[in-house]
C-alpha positions in Angstrom: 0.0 0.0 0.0 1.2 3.6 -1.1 2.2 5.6 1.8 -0.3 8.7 2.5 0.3 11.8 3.7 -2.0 15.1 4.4 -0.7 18.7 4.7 -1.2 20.4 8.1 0.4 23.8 9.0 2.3 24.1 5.5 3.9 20.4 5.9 3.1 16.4 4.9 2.5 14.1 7.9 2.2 10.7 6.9 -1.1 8.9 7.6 -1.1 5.3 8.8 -4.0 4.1 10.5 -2.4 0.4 11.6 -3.1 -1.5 14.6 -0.5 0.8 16.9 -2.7 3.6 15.9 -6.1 2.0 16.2 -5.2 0.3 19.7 -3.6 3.0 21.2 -6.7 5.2 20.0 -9.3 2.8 21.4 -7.3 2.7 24.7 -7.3 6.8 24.9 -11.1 6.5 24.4 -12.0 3.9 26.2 -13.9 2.3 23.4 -13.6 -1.2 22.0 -12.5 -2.8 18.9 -16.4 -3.0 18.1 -16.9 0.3 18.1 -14.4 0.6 14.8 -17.7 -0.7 12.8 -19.6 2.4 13.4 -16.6 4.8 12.8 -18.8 7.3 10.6 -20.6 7.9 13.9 -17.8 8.9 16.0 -17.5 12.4 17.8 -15.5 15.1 17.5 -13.0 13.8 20.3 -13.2 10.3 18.7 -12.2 11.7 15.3 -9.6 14.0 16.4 -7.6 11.1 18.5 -8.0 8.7 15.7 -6.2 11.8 13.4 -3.7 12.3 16.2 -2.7 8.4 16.6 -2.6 7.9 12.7 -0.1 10.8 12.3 1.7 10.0 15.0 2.6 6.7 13.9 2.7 7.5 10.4 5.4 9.9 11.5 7.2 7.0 13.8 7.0 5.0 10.6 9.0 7.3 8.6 11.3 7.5 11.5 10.8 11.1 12.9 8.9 12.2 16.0 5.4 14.2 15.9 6.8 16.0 18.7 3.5 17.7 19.7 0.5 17.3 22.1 -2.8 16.5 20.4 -3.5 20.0 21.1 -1.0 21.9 19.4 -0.6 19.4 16.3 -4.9 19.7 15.8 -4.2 23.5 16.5 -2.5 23.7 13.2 -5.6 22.2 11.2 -7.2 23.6 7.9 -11.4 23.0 7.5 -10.6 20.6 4.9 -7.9 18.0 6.9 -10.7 15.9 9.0 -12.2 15.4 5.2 -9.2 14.2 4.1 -7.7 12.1 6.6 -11.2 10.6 6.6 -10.7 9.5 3.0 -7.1 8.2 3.8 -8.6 6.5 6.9 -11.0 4.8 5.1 -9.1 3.4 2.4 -6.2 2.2 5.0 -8.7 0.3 7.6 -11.3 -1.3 4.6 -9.2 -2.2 2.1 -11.3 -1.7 -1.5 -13.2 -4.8 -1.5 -13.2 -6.4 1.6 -16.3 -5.1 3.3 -18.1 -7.1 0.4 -16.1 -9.6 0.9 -17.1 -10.5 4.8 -20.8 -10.5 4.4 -20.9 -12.8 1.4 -18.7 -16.4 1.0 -17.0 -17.0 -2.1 -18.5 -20.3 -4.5 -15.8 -22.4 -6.1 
């Protein structure tokens, strides 16, 4: 998979919305791995962590250091970067295809 990144404050953070980012964000909210099926419904708080932990780790991935609270780095945020990330989050946690794929079994 291509590696994503979104502009924030002038500069590309990487996007990666693995299972560091995912468990560390359902362990800041106190949700459960459940909850991920009903992302679209998230709140504000939800949505910003989830942002926060995918950049952070995307960042770790590409071997620098966000180096900034939740607060400061979501400080720095345009209207349009929760759209974006949103698309990038979507495409990294349901693969194209594979939410057809679990509700139906393949025929030989």
């Amino acid at each position: 998979m291509a590696r994503k990144f979104i502009e924030i404050g002038g500069k590309p953070y990487r996007v990666e919305a693995n299972w560091n980012a995912i468990s560390e964000f359902l362990d800041d909210r106190g949700k459960k791995l459940s909850d991920m099926e009903h992302f679209q419904d998230f709140n504000t708080g939800d949505l910003n962590t989830l942002l926060y932990r995918s950049v952070e780790e995307g960042e770790r991935l590409e071997g620098r250091d966000l180096g900034m609270t939740k607060k400061d780095f979501l400080a720095l945020m345009g209207a349009g970067t929760l759209i974006e990330f949103l698309t990038i989050f979507t495409k990294q946690y349901v693969p194209e295809g594979e939410s057809e794929e679990a509700g139906s079994e393949k025929k030989a």
